[in-house]
C-alpha positions in Angstrom: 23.0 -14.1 14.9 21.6 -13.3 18.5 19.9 -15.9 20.0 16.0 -14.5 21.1 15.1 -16.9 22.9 15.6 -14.6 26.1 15.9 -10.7 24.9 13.9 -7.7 25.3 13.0 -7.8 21.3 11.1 -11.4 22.7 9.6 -9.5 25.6 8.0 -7.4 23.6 6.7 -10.0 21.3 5.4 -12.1 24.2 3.4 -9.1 25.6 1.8 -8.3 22.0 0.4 -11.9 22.0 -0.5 -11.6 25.5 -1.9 -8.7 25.3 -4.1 -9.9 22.0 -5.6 -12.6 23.9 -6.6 -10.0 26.7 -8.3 -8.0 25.0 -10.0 -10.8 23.2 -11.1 -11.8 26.8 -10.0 -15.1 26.1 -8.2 -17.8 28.6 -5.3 -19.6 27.3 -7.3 -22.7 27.4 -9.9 -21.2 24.5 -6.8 -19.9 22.3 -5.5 -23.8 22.9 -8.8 -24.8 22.0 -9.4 -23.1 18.7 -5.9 -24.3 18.0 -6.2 -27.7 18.1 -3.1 -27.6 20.7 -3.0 -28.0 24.9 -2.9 -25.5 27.2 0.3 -25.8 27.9 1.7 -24.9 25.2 -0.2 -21.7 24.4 1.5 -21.3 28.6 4.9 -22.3 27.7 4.8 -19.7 23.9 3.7 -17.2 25.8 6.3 -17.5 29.4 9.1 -18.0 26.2 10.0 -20.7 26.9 8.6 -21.9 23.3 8.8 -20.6 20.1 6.4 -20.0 17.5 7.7 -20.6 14.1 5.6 -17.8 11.4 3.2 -20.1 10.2 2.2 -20.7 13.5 2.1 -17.1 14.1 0.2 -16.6 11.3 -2.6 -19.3 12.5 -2.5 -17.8 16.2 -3.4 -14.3 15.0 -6.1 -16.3 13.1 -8.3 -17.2 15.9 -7.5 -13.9 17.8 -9.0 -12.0 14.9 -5.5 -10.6 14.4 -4.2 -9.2 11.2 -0.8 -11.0 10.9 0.6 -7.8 9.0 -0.9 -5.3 10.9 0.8 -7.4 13.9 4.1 -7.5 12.4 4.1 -3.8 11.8 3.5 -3.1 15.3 6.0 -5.6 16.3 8.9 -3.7 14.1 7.6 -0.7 15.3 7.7 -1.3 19.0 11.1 -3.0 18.4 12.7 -0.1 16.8 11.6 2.4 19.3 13.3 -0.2 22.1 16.5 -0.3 19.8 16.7 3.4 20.2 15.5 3.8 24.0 19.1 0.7 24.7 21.1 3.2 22.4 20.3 6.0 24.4 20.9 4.7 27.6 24.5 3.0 26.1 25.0 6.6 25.0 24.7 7.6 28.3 26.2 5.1 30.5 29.5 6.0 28.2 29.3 9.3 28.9 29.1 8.7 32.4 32.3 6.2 32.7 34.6 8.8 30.7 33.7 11.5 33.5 33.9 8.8 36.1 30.7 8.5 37.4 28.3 5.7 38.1 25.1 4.7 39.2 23.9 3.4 43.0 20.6 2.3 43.2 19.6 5.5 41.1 21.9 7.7 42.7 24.9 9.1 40.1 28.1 9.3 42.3 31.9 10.0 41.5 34.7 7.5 41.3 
């Protein structure tokens, strides 16, 4: 299994929690707050460099007034159209190597 810790999938995760609290309007010292946890932790979830198991998830939504399978749907949803956007390109960059090309700073060029 892939580690997450670091991929796009997480990216995308991390800027739907983000994102939740935004629009909440709240600071990560109030989500920290109504968690019973420090600030920097909520930080250190949301820069990725901690993980939140589901329960944990599940209690986060919580106080953002989040529902955890409306969230989740998203989340698979978002996911799968990133899985297809990667495919794409890898489709793509193949296509490019067997006719000998590649890519400059955004320029296509021949080998």
């Amino acid at each position: 299994m892939l580690k997450s810790l670091y991929s796009r999938h997480r990216h995308v995760f991390l800027e739907m929690l983000r994102t939740r609290r935004a629009a909440r309007r709240l600071r990560q010292r109030d989500v920290a707050h109504l968690l019973g946890r420090g600030q920097a932790t909520v930080s250190r979830i949301e820069a990725g460099t901690r993980r939140l198991d589901v329960i944990e998830l599940r209690a986060w939504l919580g106080v953002l007034g989040v529902d955890f399978l409306d969230f989740m749907s998203e989340l698979e949803r978002r996911l799968l159209e990133h899985a297809a956007i990667d495919a794409r390109l890898s489709s793509l960059q193949r296509t490019a190597e067997r006719h000998g090309e590649f890519t400059v700073r955004g320029r296509t060029r021949q080998q």
